[in-house]
Every structure is written in C-alpha cells, then in structure tokens.
C-alpha positions in Angstrom: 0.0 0.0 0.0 1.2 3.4 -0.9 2.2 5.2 2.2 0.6 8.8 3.0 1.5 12.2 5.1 -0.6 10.4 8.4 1.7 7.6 7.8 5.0 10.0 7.8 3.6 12.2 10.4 2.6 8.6 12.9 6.0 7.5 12.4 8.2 11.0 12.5 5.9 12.0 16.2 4.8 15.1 14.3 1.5 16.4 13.0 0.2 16.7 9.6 0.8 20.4 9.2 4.4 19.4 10.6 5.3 17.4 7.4 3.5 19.4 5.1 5.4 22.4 6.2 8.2 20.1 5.8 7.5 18.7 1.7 6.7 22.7 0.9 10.2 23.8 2.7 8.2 26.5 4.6 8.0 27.4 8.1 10.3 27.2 11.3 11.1 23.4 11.6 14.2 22.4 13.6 17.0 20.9 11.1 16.4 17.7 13.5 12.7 17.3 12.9 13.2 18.3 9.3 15.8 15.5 8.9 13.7 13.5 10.3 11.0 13.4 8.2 13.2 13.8 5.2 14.5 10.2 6.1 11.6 8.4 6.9 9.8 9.7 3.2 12.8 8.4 2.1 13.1 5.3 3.9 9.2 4.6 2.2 10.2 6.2 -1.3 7.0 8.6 -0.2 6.3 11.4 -2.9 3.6 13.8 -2.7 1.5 14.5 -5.6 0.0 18.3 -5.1 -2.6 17.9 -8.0 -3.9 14.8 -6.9 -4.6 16.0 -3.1 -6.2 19.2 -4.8 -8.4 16.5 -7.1 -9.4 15.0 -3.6 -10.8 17.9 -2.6 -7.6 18.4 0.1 -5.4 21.6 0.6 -2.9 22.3 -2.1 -1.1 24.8 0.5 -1.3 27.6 -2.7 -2.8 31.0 -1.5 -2.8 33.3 -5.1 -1.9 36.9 -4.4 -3.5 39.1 -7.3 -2.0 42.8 -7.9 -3.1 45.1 -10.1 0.5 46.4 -11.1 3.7 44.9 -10.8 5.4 48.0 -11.6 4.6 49.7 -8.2 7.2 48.8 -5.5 4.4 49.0 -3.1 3.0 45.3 -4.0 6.9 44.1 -3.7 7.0 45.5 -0.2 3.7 43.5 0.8 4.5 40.8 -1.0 7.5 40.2 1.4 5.7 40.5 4.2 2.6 38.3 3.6 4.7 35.4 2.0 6.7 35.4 4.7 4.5 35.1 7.1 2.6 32.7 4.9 5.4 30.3 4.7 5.9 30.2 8.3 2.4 28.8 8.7 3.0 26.5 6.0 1.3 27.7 2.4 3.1 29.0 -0.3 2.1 32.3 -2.2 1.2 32.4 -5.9 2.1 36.0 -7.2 0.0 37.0 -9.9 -0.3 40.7 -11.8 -3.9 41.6 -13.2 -2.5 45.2 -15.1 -5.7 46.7 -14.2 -7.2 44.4 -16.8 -10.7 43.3 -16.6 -10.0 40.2 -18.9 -6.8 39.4 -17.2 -8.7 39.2 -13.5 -11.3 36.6 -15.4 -8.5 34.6 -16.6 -6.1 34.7 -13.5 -9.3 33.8 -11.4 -10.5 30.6 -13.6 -6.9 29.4 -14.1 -6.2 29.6 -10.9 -9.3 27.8 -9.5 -8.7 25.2 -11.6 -4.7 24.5 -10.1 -6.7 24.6 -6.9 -5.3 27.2 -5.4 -6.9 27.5 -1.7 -8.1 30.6 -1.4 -8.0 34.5 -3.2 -5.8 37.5 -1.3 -6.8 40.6 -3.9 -5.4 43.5 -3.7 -6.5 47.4 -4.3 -8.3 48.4 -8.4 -9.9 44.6 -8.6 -12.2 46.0 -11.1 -14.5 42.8 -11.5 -17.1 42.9 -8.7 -19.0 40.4 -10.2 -16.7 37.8 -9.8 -16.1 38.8 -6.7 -20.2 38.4 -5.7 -20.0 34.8 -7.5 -16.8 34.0 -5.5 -18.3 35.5 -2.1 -21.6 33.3 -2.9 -20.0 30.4 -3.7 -18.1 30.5 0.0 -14.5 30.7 -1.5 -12.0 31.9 1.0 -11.1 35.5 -0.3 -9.6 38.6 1.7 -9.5 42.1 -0.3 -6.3 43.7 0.3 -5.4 47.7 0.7 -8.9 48.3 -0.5 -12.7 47.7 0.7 -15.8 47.5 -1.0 -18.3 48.1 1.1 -20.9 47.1 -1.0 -19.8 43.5 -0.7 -19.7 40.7 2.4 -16.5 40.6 2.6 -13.2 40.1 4.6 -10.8 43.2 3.9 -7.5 44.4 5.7 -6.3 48.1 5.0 -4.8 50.9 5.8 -7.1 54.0 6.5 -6.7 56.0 3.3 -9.2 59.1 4.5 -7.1 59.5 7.1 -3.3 59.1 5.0 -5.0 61.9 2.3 -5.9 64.1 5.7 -2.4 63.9 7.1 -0.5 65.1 3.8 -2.7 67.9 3.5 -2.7 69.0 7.1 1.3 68.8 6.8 1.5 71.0 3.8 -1.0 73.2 5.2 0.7 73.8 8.5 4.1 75.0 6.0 1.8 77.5 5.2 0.8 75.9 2.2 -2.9 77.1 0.9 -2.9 76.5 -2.7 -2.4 72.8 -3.0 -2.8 70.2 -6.0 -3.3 66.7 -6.2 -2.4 63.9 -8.5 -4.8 61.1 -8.2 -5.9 57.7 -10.2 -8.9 56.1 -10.9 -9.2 53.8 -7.7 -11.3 53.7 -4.6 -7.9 54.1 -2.5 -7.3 57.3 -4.4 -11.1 58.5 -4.1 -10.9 58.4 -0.1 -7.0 60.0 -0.2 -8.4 62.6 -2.1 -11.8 62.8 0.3 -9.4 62.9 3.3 -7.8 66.0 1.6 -11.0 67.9 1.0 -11.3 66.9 5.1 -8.2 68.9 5.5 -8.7 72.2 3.3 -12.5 72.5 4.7 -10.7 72.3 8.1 -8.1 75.1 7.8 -11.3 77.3 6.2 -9.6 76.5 2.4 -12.0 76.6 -0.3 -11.7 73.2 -2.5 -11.2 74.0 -6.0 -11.9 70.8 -8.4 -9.3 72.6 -10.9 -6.4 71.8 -8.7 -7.7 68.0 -8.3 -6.6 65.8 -11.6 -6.9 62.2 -11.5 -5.5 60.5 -14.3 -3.0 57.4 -15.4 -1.4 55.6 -13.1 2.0 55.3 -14.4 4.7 57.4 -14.1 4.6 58.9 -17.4 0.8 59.5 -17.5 1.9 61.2 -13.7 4.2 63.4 -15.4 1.0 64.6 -17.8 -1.1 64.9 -14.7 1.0 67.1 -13.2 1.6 68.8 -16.7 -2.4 70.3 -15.6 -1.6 72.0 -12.7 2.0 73.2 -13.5 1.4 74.6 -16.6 -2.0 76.9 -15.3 -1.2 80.3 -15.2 -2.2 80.0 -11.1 0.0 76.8 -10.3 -0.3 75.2 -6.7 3.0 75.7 -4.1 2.6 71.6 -2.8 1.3 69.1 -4.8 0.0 65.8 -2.9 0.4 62.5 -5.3 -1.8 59.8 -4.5 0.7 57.2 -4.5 4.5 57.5 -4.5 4.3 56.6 -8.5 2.3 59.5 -8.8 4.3 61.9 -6.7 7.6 61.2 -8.4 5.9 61.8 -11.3 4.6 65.5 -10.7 8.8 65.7 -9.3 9.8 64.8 -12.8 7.6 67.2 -14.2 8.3 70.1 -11.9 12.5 69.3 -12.9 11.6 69.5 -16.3 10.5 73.2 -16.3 12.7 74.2 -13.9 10.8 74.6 -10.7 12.8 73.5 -7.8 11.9 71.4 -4.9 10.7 72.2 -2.5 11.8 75.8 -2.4 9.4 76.7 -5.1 7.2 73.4 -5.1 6.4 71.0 -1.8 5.3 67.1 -3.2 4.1 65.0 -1.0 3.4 61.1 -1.6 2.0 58.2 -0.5 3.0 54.7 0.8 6.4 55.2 1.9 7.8 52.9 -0.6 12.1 52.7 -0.9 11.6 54.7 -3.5 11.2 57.8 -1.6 14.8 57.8 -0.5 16.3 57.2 -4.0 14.8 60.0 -5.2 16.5 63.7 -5.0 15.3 65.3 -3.1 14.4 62.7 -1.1 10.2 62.6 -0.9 8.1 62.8 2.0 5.5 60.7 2.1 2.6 59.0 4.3 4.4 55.5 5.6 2.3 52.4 5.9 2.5 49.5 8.7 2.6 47.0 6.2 4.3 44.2 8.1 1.1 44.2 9.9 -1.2 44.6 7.2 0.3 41.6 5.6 0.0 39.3 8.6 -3.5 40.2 9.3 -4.3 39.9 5.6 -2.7 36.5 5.8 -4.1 35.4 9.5 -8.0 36.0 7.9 -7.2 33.9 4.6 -5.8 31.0 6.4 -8.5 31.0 9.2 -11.3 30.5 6.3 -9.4 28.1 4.7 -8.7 26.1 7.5 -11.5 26.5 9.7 -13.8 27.9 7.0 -14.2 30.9 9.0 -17.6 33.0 8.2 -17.2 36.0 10.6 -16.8 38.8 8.3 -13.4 41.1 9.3 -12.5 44.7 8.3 -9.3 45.7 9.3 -8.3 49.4 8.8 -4.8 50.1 10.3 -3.6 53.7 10.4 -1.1 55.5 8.3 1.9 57.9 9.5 3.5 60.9 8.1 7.3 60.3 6.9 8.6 64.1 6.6 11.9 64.4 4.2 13.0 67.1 2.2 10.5 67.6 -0.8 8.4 69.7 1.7 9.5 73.1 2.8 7.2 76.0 4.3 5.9 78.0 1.2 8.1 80.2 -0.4 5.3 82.1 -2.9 
C-alpha cells in the first residue's frame, strides 16, 4: 500500500501540518525534525503528488496573491511581508499581476481555480465585482487587500486611506501651504485619499477647488502629464499631494523638467512610503504604511477561512503615518 502524510507524520511523532510544512520547505522546523521526516519519506520512497490531493478535494497549501501592477514597488513591499508570514504557517504564495485588466482578472481567477489554489488574497483596483459576488456566494476563502468594498460581504484588511489623504494635506498646510494640488488615479484608494484631503482644506477654512484635483493614469509617465495640468496653469499650486509614491515622483519629474525647484518653489508630498522615496532627490516625504502588519493580518483571515472555513466577516483598517523628508518646505510664494 502506498504510504501517505498520516503515515510519515505517525511515524516521524509530528503532526500533519508538521510534514506538510516540511514537503513545501516552509516554516520554522528544527534541522532535527526536518531530517527526520526527510528520512523516513525516504526510507518509504514517499512522494507527494499536489494535483492529486487538490483532485481529492484536500489543501494544495497555494494561497494566489492578485495585484493590479507589478510596476509599483508597493506590492513588492507587501509581498514580502505576507509570503513570509505565509510560509511560516506553512502555504506558499502564488504571485499574480492583473495590469488593471478586466480580462486578465477573469482569466487569472478561472486558471487559478482550476490549479486549486486554496483561497484568493486581492489587492487594491480589482475592477471585477462580479466575480467577486459569484466568489463571495460560492463561499470561497477571499480577503481584499489595501482596499474595501463596502458594498460586498467581505473580509478586507487596509490601511485607512481618509485618514493618509488628511495627514498630507494637514502637513503642507501647516508649511503654510494654501494652494495645494493633487495627482490622483482612478481607484477607490485614491477617491478616499483625495476625500481625506478635501477633510483637511474644509478644516483650515480652504475653499476646495476641483481645478487643482486631476486624476489620471497611473503610471509614471501618465503622472508626469497629470501634473503637466496644474504646472502649466497660469495659477499653479505651491505643494502638490500624489496619491501614490508613483504619482508623486511623477509631478517631481515634471516640476525638474521646467525648472521649478523642490521644494523651495514646489512642496510634493506622496503616499505609501515605498524605498523609492529615499532614492529620489530630493528625497520625498511621504505618508508611511505599517505593512508588516497589514500583511499578517491579511494573511491570518485567509488562512483561518481556509482552514477553519471561517464565516465571521473582518475589516481591518490600520492607520497611516507621516514620513517628513525634504520635498516639503514651508511655502516660499
């Protein structure tokens, strides 16, 4: 008879979870207990077949982590953090990028559900809330990450982005700063950044003018031509806050490129804190995320509904900080 992980786990004095952790070379397992195991699978010519235990209807240990784009060091920076933690509780994570793509969500879900992946972690601009309903409906283990939609019965972990788009506007308004732009994208993230800064302005008695809000692209080059708006008017802004790091490096590269220095003639602000912001001359202030915690809390609710198929409904909002470096300065105008 062909020997099984109950028979390697009886015989190694472990559990289950022990030797799986073991086959998938994930978690902290002493190099003794890991031996262990190694020798006794050995000792029965034992070889685990993934597919097969996902044909069974068992755990395949494969959580899939969808991002909208790769190109945005923020996702790497979770990524870390929630694979990390993943491993250590023994499942692997399945990186996948969706490019903001309503096709490319359809076909990343479906493929994916058919390698029997256990359960969904999907991060911010998921743009298919359909799928999302037939997934919810269907009792699939799914967690939303770094965004929420509250029309939905879902579990979601993120960080308070009303209060991140407050806390950038209050700082360049207490430099003095009364004229300020923003560089947005089309995402709910950005909406409640950019509702957080209408917070601020009504706050200090600052009249919001929609001409100074542009939401556009979110690459670095369609930045660049968002920022290209505000620069370029006749009345331009002293501080602009991008909604995203991307998006603030890219009003930078635009204010460099006709000659407005920062911050003495311009304060940029972004958002997410990302490594980026200390590459960049000067380096950019920005509103810094816990994300070690986001990720593990992301990654404690998937587990707990695929492993105890959890139906208590979690939303997790962490708050954001304010990471002050030198691309704000107290107006100069």
């Amino acid at each position: 008879m062909k020997s099984t992980i109950y028979d390697i786990a009886r015989l190694a004095g472990v559990s289950t979870a022990t030797v799986s952790k073991v086959i998938n070379n994930t978690g902290r397992i002493s190099d003794q207990t890991r031996e262990r195991i190694n020798r006794i699978m050995e000792d029965l010519n034992y070889r685990p077949n993934v597919l097969a235990s996902a044909m069974k209807g068992k755990s395949t240990y494969q959580i899939a982590f969808l991002i909208p784009d790769i190109d945005n060091p923020i996702y790497a920076q979770y990524l870390k953090h929630i694979e990390a933690y993943g491993q250590e509780l023994g499942y692997n994570i399945v990186l996948c990028s969706t490019d903001n793509d309503f096709a490319k969500e359809t076909r990343h879900i479906t493929l994916l559900r058919q390698r029997r992946v256990d359960g969904f972690i999907i991060a911010s601009k998921f743009k298919n809330d359909e799928l999302l309903k037939q997934l919810v409906e269907e009792g699939f283990p799914i967690a939303l990450f770094a965004h929420e939609r509250p029309g939905i019965s879902i579990d979601s972990v993120t960080v308070d982005d009303y209060m991140g788009g407050y806390l950038a506007s209050k700082h360049l308004h207490s430099l003095g700063h009364r004229k300020i732009g923003v560089v947005g994208e089309d995402s709910i993230s950005s909406d409640e950044r950019i509702r957080g800064y209408k917070f601020a302005l009504s706050e200090a008695n600052i009249p919001v003018d929609n001409k100074l809000i542009v939401v556009g692209g979110a690459t670095l080059q369609e930045a660049e031509q968002s920022a290209a708006v505000l620069l370029d008017s006749e009345d331009r802004p002293s501080a602009i806050f991008g909604c995203n790091d991307i998006l603030a490096i890219g009003v930078m590269q635009a204010a460099k490129a006709r000659g407005i220095r920062i911050p003495e003639q311009l304060s940029v602000i972004g958002f997410d804190d990302t490594p980026l912001c200390s590459i960049v001359s000067p380096r950019l202030s920005s509103i810094s995320l816990p994300v070690r915690e986001l990720g593990k809390h992301v990654t404690d609710i998937i587990i707990s509904k695929i492993e105890h198929s959890d139906t208590v409904k979690q939303r997790i909002r962490l708050l954001p900080e304010l990471a002050d470096r030198d691309s704000t300065a107290p107006v100069n105008m």
